[in-house]
MARMAR-261026 format. One record per residue (C-alpha): residue number from 1; x, y, z. Coordinates in nm, 3 decimals, always signed. Layout:
<sites>
SITE    i        u        v        w
SITE  NUM        X        Y        Z
...
</sites>
This chain:
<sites>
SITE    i        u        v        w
SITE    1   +0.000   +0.000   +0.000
SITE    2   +0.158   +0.389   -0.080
SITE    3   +0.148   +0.609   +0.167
SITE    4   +0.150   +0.983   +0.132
SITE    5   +0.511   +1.162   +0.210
SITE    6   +0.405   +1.346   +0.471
SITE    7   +0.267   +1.035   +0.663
SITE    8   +0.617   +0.896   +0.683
SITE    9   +0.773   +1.204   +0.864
SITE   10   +0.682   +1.087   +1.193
SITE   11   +0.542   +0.798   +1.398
SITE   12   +0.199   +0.825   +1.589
SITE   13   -0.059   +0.660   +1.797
SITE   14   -0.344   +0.804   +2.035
SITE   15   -0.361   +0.686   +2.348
SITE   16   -0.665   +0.793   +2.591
SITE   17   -0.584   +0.929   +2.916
SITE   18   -0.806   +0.956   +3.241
SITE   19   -0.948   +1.292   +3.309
SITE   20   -1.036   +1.371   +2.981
SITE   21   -0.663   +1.464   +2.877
SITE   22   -0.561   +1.294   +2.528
SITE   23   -0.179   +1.261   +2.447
SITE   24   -0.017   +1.168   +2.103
SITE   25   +0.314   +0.962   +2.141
SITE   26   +0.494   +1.027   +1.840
SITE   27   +0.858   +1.112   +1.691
SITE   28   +0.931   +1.476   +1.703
SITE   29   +0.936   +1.624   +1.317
SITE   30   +1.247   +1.789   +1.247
SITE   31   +1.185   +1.959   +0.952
SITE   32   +1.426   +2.155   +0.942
SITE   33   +1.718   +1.935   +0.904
SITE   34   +1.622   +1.901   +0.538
SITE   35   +1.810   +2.207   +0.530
SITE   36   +2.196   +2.108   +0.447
SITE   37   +2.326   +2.410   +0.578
SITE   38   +2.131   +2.413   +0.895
SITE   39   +2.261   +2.005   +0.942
SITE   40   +2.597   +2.145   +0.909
SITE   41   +2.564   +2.441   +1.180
SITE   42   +2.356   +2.206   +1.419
SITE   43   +2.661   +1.936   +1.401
SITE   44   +2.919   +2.183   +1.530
SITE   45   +2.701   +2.380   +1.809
SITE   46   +2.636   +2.042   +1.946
SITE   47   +2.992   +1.952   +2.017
SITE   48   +3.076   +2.283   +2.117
SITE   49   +2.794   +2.305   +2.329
SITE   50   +2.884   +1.999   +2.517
SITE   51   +3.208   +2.122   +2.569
SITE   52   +3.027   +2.431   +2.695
SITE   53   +2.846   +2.255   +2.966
SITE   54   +3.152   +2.059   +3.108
SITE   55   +3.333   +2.402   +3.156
SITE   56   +3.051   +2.554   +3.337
SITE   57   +3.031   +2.298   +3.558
SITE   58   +3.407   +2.236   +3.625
SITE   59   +3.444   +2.620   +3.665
SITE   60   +3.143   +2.661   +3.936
SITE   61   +3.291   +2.356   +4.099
SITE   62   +3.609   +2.473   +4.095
SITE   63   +3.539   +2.816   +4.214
SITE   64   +3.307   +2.681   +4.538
SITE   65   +3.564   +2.398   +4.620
SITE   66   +3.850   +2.670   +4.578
SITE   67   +3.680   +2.974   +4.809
SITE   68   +3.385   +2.792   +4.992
SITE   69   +3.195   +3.088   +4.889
SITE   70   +2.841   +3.088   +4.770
SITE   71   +2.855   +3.472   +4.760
SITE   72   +3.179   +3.421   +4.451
SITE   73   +2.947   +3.139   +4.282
SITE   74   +2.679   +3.463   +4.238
SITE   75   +2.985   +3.688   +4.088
SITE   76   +3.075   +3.458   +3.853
SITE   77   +2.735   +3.414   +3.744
SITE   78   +2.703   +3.808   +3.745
SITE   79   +3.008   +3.885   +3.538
SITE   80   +2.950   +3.605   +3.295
SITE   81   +2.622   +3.732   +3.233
SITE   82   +2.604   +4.090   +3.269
SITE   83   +2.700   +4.165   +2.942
SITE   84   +2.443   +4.028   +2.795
SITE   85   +2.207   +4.287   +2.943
SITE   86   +2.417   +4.591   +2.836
SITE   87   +2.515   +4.457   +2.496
SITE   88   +2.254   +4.242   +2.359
SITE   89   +2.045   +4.569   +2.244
SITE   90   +2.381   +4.738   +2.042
SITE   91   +2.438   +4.403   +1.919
SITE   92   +2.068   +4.272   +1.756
SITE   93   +2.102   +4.651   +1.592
SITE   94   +2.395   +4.562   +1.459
SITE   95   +2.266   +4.209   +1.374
SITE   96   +1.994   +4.386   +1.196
SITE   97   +2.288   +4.560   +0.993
SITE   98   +2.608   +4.322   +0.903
SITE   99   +2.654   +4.022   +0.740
SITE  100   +2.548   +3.719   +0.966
SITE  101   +2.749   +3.463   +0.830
SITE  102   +3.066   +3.663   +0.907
SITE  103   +2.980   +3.797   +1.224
SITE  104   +2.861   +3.430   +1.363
SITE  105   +3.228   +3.334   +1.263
SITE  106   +3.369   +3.591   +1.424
SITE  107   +3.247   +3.505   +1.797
SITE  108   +3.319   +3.130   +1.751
SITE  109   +3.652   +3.192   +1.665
SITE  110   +3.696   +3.457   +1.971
SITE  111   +3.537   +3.182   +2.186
SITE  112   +3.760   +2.923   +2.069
SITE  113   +4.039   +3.173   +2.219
SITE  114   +3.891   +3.210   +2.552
SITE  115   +3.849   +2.856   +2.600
SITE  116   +4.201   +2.783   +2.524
SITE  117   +4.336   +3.033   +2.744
SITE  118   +4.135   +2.925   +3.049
SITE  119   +4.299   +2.592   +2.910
SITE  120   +4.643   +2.679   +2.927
SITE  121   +4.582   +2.884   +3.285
SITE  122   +4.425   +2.545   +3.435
SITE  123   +4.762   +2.299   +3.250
SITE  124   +5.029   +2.536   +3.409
SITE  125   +4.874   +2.563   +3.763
SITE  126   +4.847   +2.944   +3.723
SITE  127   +4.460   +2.975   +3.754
SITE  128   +4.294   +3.215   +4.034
SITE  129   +3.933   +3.292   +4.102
SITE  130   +4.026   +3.648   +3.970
SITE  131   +4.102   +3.477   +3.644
SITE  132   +3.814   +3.237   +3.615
SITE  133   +3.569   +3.591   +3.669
SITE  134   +3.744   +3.769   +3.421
SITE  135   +3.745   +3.494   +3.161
SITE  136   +3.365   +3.457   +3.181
SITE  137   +3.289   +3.773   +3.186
SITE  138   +3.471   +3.768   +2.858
SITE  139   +3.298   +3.501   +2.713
SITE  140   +2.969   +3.709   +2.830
SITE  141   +3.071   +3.963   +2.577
SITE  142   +3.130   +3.732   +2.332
SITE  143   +2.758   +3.549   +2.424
SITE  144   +2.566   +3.928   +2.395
SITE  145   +2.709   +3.928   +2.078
SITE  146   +2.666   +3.595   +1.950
SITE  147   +2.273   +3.547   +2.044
SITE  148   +2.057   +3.818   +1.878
SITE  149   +2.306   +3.700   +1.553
SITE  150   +2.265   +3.301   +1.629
SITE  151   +1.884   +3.391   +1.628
SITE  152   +1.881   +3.613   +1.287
SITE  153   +2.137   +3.382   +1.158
SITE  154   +1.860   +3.075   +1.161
SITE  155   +1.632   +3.213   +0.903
SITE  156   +1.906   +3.244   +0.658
SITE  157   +2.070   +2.875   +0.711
SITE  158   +1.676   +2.716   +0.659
SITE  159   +1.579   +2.960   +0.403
SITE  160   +1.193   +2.918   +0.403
SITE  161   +1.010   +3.104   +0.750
SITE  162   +0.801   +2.847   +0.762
SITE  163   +1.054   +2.565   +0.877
SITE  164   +1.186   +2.878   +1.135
SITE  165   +0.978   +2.763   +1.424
SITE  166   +1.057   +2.398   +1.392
SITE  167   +1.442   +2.510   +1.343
SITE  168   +1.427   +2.706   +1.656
SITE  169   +1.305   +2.343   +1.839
SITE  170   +1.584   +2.155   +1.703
SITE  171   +1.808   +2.405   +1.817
SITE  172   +1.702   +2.411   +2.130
SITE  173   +1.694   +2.024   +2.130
SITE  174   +2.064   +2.036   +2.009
SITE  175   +2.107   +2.281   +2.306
SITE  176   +1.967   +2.111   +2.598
SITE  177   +2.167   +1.775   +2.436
SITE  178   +2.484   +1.945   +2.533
SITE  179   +2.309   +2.072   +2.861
SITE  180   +2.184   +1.688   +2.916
SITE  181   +2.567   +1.490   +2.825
SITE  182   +2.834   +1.786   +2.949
SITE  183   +2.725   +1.824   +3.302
SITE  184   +2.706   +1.411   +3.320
SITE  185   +3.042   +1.371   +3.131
SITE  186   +3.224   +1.696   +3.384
SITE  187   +3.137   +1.501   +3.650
SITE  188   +3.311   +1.181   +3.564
SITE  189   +3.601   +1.363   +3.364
SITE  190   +3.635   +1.576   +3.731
SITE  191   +3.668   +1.255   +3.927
SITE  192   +3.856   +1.042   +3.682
SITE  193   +4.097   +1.362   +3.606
SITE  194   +4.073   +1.784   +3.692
SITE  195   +3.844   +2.043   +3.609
SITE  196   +4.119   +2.091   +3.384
SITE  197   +4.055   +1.780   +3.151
SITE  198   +3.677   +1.971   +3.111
SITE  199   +3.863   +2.333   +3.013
SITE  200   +4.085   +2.135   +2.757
SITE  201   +3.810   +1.924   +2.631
SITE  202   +3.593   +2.214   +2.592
SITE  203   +3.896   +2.396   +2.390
SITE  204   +3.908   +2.117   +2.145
SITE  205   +3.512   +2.107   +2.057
SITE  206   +3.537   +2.445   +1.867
SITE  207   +3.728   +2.267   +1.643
SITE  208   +3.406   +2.082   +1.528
SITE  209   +3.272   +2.458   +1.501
SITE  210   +3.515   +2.595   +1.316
SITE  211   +3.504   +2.333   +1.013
SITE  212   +3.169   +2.331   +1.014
SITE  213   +3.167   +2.676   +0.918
SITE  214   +3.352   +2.609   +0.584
SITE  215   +3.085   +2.339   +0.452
SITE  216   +2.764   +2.677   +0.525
SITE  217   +2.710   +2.852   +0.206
SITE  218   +2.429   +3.081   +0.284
SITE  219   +2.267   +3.336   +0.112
SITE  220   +2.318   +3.686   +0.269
SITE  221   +1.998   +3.911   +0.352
SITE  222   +1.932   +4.174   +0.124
SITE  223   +1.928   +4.481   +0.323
SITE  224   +1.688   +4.696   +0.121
SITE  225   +1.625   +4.990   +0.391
SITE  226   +1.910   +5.229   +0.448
SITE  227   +1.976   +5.211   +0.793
SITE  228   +1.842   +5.460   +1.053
SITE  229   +2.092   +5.679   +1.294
SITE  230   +2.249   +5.430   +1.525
SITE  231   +2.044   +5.578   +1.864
SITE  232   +1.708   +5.586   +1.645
SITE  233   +1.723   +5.254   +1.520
SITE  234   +1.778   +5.163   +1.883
SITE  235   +1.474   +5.333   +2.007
SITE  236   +1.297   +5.207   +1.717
SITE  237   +1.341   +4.871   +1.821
SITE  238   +1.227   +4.934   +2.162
SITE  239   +0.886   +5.102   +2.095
SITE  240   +0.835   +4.832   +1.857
SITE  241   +0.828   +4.510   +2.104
SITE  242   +0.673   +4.786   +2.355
SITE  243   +0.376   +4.877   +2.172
SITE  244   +0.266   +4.480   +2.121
SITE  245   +0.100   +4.400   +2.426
SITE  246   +0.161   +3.996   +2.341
SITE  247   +0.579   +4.067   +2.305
SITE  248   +0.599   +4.322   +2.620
SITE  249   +0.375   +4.044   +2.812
SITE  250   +0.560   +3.810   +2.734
SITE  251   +0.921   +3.918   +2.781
SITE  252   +0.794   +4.043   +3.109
SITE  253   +0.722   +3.658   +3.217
SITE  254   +1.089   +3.639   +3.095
SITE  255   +1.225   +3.936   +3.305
SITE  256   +1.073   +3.705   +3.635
SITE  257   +1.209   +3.380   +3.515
SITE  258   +1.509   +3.504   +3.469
SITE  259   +1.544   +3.664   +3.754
SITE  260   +1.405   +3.378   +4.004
SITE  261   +1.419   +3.041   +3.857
SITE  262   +1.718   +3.071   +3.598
SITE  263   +1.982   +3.110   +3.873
SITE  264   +1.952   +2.840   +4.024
SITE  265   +2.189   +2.661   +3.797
SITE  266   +2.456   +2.866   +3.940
SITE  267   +2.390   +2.777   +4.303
SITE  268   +2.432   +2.389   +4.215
SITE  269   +2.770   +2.333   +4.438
SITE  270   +2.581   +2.461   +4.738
SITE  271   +2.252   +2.249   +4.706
SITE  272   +2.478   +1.964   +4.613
SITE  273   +2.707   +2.026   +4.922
SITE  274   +2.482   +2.153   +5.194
SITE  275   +2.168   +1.979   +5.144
SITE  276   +2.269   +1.644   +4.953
SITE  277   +2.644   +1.621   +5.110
SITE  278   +2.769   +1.501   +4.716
SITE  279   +3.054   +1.573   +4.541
SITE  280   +3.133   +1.706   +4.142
SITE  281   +2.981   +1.380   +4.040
SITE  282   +2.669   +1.377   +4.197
SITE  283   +2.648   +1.748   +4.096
SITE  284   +2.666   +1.633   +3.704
SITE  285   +2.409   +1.441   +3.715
SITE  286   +2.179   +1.630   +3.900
SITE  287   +2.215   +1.908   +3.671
SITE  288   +2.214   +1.609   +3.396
SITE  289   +1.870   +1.552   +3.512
SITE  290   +1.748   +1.904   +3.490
SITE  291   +1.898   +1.881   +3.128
SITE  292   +1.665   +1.566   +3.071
SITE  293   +1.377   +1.749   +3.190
SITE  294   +1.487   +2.010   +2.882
SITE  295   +1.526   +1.801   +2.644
SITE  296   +1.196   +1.650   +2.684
SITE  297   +1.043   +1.986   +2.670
SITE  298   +1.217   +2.014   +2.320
SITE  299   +1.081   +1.708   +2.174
SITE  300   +0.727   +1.797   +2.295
SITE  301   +0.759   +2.170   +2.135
SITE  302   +0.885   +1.972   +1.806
SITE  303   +0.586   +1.770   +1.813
SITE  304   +0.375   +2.065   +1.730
SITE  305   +0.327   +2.181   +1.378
SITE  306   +0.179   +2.548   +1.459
SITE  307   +0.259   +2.834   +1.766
SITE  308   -0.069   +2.852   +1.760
SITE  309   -0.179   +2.728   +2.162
SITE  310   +0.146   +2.778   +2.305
SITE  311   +0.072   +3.062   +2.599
SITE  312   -0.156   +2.800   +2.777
SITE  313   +0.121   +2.599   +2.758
SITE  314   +0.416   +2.841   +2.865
SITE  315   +0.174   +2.948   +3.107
SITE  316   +0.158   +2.601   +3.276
SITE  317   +0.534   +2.553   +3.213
SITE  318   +0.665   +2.847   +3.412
SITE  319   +0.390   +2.774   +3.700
SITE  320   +0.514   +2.403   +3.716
SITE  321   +0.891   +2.508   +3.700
SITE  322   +0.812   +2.751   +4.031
SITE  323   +0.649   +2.466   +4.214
SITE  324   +0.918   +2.194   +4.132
SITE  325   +1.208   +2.511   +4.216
SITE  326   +1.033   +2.558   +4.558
SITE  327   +1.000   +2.230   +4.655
SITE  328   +1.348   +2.116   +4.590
SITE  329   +1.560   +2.184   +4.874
SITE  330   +1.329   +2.029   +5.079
SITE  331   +1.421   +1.681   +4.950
SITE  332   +1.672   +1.521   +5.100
SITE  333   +1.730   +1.163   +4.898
SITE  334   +1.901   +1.237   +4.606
SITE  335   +1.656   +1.000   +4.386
SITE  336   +1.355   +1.211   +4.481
SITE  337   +1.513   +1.557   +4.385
SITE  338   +1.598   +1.398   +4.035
SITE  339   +1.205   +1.431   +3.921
SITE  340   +1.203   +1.743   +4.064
SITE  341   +1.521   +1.877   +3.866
SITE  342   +1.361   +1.745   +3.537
SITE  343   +1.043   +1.933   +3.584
SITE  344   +1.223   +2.265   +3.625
SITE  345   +1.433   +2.190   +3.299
SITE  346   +1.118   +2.138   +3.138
SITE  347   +0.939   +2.450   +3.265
SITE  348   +1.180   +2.686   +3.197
SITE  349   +1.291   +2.507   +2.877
SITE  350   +0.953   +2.517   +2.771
SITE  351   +0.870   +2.845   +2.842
SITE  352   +1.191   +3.018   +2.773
SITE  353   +1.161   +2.837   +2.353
SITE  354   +0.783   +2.931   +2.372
SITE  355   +0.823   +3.301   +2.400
SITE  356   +1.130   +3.216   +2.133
SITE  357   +0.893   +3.072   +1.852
SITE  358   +0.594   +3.310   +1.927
SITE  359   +0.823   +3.616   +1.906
SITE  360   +1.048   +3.454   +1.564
SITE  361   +0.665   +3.415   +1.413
SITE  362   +0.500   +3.719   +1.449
SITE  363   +0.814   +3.983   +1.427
SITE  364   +0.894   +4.183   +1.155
SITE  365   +1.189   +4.092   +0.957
SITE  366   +1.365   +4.416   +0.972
SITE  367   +1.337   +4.442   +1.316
SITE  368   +1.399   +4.079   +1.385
SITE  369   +1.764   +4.131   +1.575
SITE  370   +1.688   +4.382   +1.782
SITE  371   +1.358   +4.229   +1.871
SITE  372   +1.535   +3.877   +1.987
SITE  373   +1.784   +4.107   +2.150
SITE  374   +1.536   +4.198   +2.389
SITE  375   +1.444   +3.866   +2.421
SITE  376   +1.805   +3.767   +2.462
SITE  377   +1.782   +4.058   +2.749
SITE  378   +1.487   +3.949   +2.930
SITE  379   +1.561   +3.584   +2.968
SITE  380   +1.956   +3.572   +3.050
SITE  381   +2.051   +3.989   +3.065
SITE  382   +1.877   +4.005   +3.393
SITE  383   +1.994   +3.636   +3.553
SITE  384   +2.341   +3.808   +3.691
SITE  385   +2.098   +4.045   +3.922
SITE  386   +1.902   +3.732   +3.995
SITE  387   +2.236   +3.497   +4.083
SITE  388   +2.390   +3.706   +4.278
SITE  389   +2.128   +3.844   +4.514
SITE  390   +2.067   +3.483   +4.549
SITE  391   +2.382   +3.402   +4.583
SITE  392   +2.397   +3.673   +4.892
SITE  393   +2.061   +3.539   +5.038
SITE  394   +2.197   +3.195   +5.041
SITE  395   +2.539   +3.353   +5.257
SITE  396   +2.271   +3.441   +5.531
SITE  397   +1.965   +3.225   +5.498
SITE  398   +2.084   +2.931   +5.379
SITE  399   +1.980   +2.745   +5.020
SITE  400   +1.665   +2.626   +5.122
SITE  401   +1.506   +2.970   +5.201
SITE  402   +1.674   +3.100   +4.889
SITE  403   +1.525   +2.853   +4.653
SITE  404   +1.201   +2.838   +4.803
SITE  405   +1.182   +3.235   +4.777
SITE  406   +1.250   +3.181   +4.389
SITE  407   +1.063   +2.932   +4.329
SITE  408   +0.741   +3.055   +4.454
SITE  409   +0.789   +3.378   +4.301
SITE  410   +0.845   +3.218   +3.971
SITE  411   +0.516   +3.052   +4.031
SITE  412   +0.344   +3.396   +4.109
SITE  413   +0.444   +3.503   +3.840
SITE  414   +0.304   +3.247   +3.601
SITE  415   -0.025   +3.287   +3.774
SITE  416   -0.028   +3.642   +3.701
SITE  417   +0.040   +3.599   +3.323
SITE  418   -0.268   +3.321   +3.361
SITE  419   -0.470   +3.645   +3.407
SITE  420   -0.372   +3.768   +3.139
SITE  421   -0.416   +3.484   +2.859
SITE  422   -0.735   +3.575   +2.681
SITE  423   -0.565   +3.894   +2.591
SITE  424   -0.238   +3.797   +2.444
SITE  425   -0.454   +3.504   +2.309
SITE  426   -0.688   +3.735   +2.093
SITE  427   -0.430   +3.979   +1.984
SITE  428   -0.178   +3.676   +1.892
SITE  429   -0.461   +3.541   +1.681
SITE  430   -0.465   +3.922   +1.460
SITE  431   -0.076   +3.880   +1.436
SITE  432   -0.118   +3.457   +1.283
SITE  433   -0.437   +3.537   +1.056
SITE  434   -0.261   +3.831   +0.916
SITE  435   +0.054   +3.616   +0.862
SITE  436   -0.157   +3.307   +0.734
SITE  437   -0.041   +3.098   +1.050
SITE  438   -0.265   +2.765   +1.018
SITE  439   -0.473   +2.657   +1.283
SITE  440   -0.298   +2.407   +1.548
SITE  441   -0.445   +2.055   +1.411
SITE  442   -0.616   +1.833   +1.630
SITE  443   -0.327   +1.600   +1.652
SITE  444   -0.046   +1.839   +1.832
SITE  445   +0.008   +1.789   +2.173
SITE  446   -0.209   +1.984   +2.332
</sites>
């Protein structure tokens, strides 16, 4: 018997659920991987991103079993981070501007040369705390730089808008991959070896990046506007995301998750210490676990085939992630918080990609990198406020009180944004009829 093509894409059955909830178990489509230069990008971020992961890890580890200090943990999450909020805004301008191919070149190769110092620092016995702050904030400036151009960048290596949601899934799949293996793999490379077997390992992935960047052959956009005065095109950008209710909603939910529930990640030695009495081992797979969560969020965003009913999703997501944050420290076996850790990988995951497709979909493409600047700003410019006041709180209330505090904030927040939903709902739908977005079938997850 012949099938159609587009019944052999993916894999499905229906399954009926109690409580009138119906699921569809099937294989995520990933569409966009038809794209050759898109395969090519995707197969060097992943081992770079990998790499990524094990250095985070070995440096927080490092820097907590160096100091003892939860306080320095919140620093280094600060300076690593905080110029993303100051930058990301000159740099989706600029992204708006230059020649994306070039430019995304350009930071890999400058964070090729940051890993490889930290690399040679860590070898010779030389590194200091000093140094490992320095060096990520450093690779911060290279990160504002790289992620309003990573996100233009997309639409050119798939070509057709139309695969651009699915392309930001697999991604973000590709993403929370590296987030699921490095943290795993740092832990055993830490107790086999050093942290500084992760920093060299980490040095060598860009290699992967690099090459792949010789087999992309993309077409450049066509820049048919002259562009504006450097401070007006700026401003421009801001009224624009301001004056849509849905975008300045939902980059608000943003502004809260990153500022309560992101941080945790950096305060991973201390839970894993304190509470759980584990070592760099245990810590990799705990934050392995919140990568699993992630990665399962991915899968079930690139089961859908429209954005269409995502904000009563995200909406759930970020209330779920709050919960799961608040409850954590509270759970003293290891086995239990694991559960726990994947549902605030999935929350935020989900949530955090959400806001990611619904804002790629309805932008304009002239304002696109300045737009997902904002985005960029919202979700990870704020987080060095966020870690280190938590990082202080957990100095003089402990981890417990500090997570808990997030976590039901994060969950406040969510509920607030519930209030909101038939709003951004209604003026979403103007923004996909005018664009010809096609209703959500009965078949997505729901």
């Amino acid at each position: 018997m012949r099938r159609k093509k587009q019944n052999l894409s993916f894999f499905h059955s229906r399954t009926d659920i109690p409580f009138g909830f119906q699921m569809n178990f099937r294989l995520p489509q990933l569409k966009a991987l038809k794209h050759r230069n898109f395969r090519f990008f995707i197969g060097g971020q992943t081992l770079a991103l990998i790499g990524y992961w094990m250095q985070n890890i070995a440096l927080s580890w490092w820097l907590y079993k160096t100091t003892h200090s939860a306080s320095l943990l919140g620093l280094l999450a600060f300076a690593s981070s905080l110029p993303i909020l100051l930058l990301s805004p000159l740099a989706g301008l600029w992204s708006d501007r230059c020649n994306l191919y070039k430019a995304m070149f350009a930071t890999q190769a400058l964070e090729m040369l940051q890993a490889v110092t930290l690399a040679s620092l860590a070898l010779t016995g030389l590194l200091q705390p000093w140094h490992v702050i320095f060096l990520s904030m450093l690779m911060g400036v290279m990160v504002a730089v790289e992620l309003p151009i990573r996100h233009a960048f997309l639409l050119e290596l798939v070509e057709q808008k139309k695969d651009l949601p699915n392309a930001i899934a697999v991604t973000s799949l590709m993403a929370n991959c590296g987030r699921l293996v490095g943290p795993a793999l740092a832990g055993l490379v830490i107790g086999w070896f050093s942290e500084s077997a992760c920093f060299v390992i980490n040095a060598l992935s860009f290699s992967g990046v690099i090459v792949s960047f010789f087999f992309i052959h993309v077409t450049p956009t066509i820049r048919t506007i002259t562009p504006q005065p450097f401070f007006k095109g700026l401003c421009e950008g801001f009224s624009y995301v301001y004056q849509s209710y849905p975008m300045r909603s939902l980059l608000l939910l943003l502004v809260a998750m990153g500022l309560l529930a992101n941080p945790y990640v950096s305060l991973m030695p201390v839970l894993v210490s304190e509470v759980f009495h584990g070592d760099a081992h245990q810590m990799g797979f705990m934050v392995g676990a919140s990568g699993m969560g992630a990665v399962a969020g991915t899968l079930y965003l690139a089961m859908r085939t429209s954005v269409r009913g995502l904000i009563k999703l995200l909406t759930v997501a970020s209330m779920v992630a709050g919960i799961a944050l608040a409850l954590l420290p509270h759970l003293h076996w290891v086995w239990l918080c694991l559960p726990f850790l994947s549902f605030i990988g999935f929350g935020i995951l989900v949530t955090s990609v959400s806001v990611n497709m619904i804002l790629q979909t309805i932008v304009d493409d002239d304002k696109r990198g300045r737009a997902m600047s904002l985005y960029t700003v919202s979700f990870m410019g704020v987080a060095p406020f966020g870690a280190l006041a938590q990082g202080v709180l957990v100095d003089h209330i402990g981890v417990a009180a500090t997570l808990t505090i997030a976590g039901l904030g994060s969950a406040l927040c969510a509920g607030l944004l519930a209030l909101q939903q038939k709003r951004i709902r209604g003026e979403l739908s103007v923004y996909y009829d005018r664009l010809g977005v096609a209703q959500a079938p009965t078949k997505d997850p729901p």
